[in-house]
C-alpha positions in Angstrom: 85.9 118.6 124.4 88.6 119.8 121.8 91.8 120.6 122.1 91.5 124.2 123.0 89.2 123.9 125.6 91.9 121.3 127.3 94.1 123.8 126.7 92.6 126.4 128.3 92.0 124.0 131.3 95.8 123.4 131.7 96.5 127.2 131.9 93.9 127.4 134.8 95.7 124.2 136.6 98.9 125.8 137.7 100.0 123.4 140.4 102.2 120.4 138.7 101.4 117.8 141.8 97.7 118.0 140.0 98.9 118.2 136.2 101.3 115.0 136.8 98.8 113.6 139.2 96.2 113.1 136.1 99.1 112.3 133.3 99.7 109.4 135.4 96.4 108.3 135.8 95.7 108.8 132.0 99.0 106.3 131.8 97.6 103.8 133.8 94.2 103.7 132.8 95.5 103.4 129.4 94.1 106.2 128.2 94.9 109.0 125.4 97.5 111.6 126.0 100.4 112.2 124.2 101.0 115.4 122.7 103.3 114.6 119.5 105.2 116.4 117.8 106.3 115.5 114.5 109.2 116.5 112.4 109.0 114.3 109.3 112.3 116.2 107.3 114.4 118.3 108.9 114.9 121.0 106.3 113.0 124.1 105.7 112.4 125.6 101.5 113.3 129.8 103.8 115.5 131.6 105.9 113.3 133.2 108.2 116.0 135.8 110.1 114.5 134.9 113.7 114.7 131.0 112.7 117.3 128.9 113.2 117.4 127.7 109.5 118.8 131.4 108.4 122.3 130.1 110.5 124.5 128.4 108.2 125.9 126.8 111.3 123.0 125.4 112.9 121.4 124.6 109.6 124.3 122.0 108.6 123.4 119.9 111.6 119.8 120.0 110.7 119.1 116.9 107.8 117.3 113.7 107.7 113.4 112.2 106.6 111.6 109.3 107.2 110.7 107.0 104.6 107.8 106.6 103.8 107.8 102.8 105.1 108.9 104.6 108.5 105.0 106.0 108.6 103.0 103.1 109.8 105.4 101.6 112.2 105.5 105.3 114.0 101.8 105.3 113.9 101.9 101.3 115.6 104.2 103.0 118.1 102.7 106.0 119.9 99.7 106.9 117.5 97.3 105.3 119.7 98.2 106.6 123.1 98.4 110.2 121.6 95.5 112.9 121.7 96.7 115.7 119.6 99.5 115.6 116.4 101.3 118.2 115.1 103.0 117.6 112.0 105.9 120.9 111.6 107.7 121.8 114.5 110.4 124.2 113.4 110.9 122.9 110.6 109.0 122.9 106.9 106.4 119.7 106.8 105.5 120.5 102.9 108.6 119.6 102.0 107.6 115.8 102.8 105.6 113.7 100.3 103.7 111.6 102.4 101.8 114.4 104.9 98.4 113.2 103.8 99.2 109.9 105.3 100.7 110.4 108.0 97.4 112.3 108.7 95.2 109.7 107.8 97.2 107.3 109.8 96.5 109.7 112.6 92.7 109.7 112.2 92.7 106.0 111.8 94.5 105.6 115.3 92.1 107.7 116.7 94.1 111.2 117.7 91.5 113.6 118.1 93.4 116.7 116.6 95.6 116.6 114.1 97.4 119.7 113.0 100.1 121.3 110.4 102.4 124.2 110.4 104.0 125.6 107.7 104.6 128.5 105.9 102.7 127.9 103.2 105.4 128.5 100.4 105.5 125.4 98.9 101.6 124.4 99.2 99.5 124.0 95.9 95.5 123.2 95.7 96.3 119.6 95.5 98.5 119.1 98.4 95.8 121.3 100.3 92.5 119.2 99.1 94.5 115.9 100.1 95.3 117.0 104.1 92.1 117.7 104.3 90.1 114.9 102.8 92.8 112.8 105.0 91.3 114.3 108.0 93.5 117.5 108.9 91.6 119.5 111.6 93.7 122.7 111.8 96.8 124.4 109.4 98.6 126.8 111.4 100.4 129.3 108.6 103.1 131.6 110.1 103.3 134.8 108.7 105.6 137.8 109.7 104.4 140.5 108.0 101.6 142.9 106.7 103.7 144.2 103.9 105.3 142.7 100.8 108.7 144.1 101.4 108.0 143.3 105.2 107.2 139.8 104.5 109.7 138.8 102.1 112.4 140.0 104.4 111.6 138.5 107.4 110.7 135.1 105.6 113.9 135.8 103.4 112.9 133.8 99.6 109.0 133.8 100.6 106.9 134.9 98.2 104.1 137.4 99.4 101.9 137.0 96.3 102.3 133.0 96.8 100.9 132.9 100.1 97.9 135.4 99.4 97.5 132.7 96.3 97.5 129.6 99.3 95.3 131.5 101.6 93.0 132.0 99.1 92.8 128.1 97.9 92.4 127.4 101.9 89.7 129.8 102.1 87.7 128.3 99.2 88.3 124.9 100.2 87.3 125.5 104.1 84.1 125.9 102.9 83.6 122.2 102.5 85.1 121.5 106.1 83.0 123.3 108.6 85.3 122.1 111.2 88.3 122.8 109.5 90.7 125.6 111.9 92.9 128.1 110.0 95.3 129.7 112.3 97.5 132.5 111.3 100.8 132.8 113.8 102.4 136.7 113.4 105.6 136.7 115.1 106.6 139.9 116.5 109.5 142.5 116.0 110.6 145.5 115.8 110.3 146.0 112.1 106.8 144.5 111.6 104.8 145.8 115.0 103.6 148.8 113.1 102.1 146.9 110.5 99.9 145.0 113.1 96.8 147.5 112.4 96.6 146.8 109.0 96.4 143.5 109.7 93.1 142.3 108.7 92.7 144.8 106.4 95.6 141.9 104.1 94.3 138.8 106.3 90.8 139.2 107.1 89.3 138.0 104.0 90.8 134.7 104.3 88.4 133.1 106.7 90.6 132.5 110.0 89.7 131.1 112.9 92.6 132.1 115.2 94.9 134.8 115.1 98.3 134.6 117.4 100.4 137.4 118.4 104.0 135.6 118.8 106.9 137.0 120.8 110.4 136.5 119.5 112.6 134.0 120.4 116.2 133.5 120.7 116.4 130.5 118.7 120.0 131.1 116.8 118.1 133.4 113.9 119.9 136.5 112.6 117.2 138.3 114.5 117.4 137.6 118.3 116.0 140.0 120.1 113.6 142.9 120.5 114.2 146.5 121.9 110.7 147.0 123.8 111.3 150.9 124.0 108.0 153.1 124.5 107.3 153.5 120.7 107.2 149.8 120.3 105.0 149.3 123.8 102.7 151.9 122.2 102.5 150.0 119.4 102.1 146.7 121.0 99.1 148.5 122.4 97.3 150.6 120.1 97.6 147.5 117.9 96.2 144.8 120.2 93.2 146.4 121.1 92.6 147.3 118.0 93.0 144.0 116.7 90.6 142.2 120.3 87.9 144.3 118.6 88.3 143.0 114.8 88.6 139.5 116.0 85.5 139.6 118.0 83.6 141.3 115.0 84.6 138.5 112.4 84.4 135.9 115.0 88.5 135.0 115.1 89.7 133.5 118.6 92.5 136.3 119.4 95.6 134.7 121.3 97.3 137.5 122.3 101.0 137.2 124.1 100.2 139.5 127.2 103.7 139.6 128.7 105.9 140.3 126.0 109.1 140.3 127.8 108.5 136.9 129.5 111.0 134.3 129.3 109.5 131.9 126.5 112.8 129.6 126.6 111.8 128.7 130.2 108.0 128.5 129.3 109.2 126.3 126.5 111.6 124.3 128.2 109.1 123.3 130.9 106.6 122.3 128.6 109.2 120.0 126.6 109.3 118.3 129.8 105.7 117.4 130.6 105.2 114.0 130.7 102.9 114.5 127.5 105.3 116.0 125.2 106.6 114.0 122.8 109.1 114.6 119.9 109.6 112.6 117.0 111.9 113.6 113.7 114.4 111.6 112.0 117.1 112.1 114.7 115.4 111.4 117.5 112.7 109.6 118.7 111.1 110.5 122.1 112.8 108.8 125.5 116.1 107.7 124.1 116.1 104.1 124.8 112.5 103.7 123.7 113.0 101.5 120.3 110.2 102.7 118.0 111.0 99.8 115.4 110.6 97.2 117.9 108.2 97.6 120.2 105.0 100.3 121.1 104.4 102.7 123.4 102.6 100.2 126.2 105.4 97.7 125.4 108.1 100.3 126.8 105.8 101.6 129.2 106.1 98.2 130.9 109.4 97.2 130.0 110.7 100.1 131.6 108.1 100.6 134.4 107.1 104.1 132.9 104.0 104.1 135.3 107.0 104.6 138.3 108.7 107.1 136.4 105.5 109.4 136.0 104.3 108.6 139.9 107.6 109.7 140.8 106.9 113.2 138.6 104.0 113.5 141.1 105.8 115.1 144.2 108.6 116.3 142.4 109.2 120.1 142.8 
């Protein structure tokens, strides 16, 4: 079963008493389930306006990187209790030397999927050929535009013609990974929704596997917010069925956010607290007291009585 299909099983489980219920029998059977999430700099080469790295403020209090001696005691730590790790999580992984091994430390600990997101900037044909003879099962590439002019001033000093260049490179190399998963991310507003119907007429040469429609966020970028009036619901529309219909033609997995307008900082903030969600960058490390460069996972778990902690998440709420 990949990771999708779990996926799709935990949107269908809505009750938390059966969600926590099985996290805590996956903790005491010793099994796989850890989520990570890994930050290995904190630093990004753009200033997106909807990111937070476009805020001189926040970006100040942003900075740190593991060595790359930091790699294997990580992977000794939580590797081998985790079933999916994604390297990039707000902020740019190919800024980082070491990617390839912290996927192939990934593979060797047995994670089953092992994922990147970037966007794609600062990726050559030799940084791509070494994630994926390391083992990389899926590069998620945000993109936030159609249009050059678009692109370049959402993703403020992206280059369009570089990332056509990457996509290209990916799309060539793919071939030699069957299983390999490229994912394009398009993150919505009100200045690129219109250019969602020419969409794979730039995109759909490149060979993707999964195309997601992305609402914005309030996440401290210049850009905040979006004013859902009728022309950009008509829009939002016209474009997504037009786009349900390409993706089933070419064979792209369409994720599609249905309600626009829902509250994604809640959505967000109650998955950061599921007991499989765990964040790692180089200024912080998971449960605060949890001392990755002493002792592993199962070591806390019963130093602290973890096992208690998660039963308890059982009949709460």
């Amino acid at each position: 079963m990949n990771i999708y299909s779990l996926q799709k099983i935990n949107q269908i489980v809505k009750l938390n008493f059966v969600k926590n219920t099985g996290f805590w029998l996956f903790h005491v059977l010793n099994k796989k389930y850890l989520a990570i999430y890994l930050d290995p700099v904190l630093s990004c080469n753009l200033r997106c306006l909807s990111c937070y790295f476009s805020n001189d403020e926040i970006r100040k209090t942003l900075n740190g990187v593991f060595n790359e001696e930091d790699l294997p005691r990580i992977a000794q730590a939580v590797f081998g209790r985790a079933l999916r790790l994604q390297i990039g999580c707000g902020a740019e992984p190919t800024l980082y030397k070491h990617n390839a091994k912290i996927i192939q430390l990934g593979k060797e600990y047995g994670i089953q999927h092992v994922s990147l997101t970037t966007n794609a900037n600062l990726l050559t044909e030799e940084m791509i050929k070494s994630y994926l003879a390391a083992g990389l099962d899926e590069m998620t590439i945000s993109i936030h535009g159609v249009k050059k002019e678009t692109y370049e001033y959402l993703m403020n000093k992206a280059s369009f013609p570089k990332l056509l260049e990457v996509l290209e490179i990916i799309a060539r190399e793919k071939q030699k990974y069957p299983k390999f998963i490229l994912r394009l991310n398009y993150t919505i507003n009100n200045l690129n929704v219109n250019e969602l119907k020419d969409l794979f007429d730039v995109y759909g040469k490149f060979g993707m596997n999964i195309l997601q429609l992305r609402a914005l966020r309030n996440i401290g970028g210049e850009i905040r917010s979006v004013d859902t009036d009728s022309d950009f619901q008509n829009s939002m529309n016209e474009a997504v069925k037009l786009l349900k219909t390409q993706c089933k033609a070419n064979g792209v997995s369409f994720i599609n956010h249905k309600e626009f307008m829902a509250n994604e900082d809640e959505v967000e903030e109650k998955y950061m607290e599921s007991a499989s969600y765990c964040y790692i960058s180089p200024k912080s490390f998971w449960e605060d007291d949890f001392k990755w460069r002493e002792e592993t996972f199962n070591e806390y778990s019963k130093r602290t009585n973890y096992s208690a902690k998660l039963f308890k998440r059982i009949f709460k709420n």
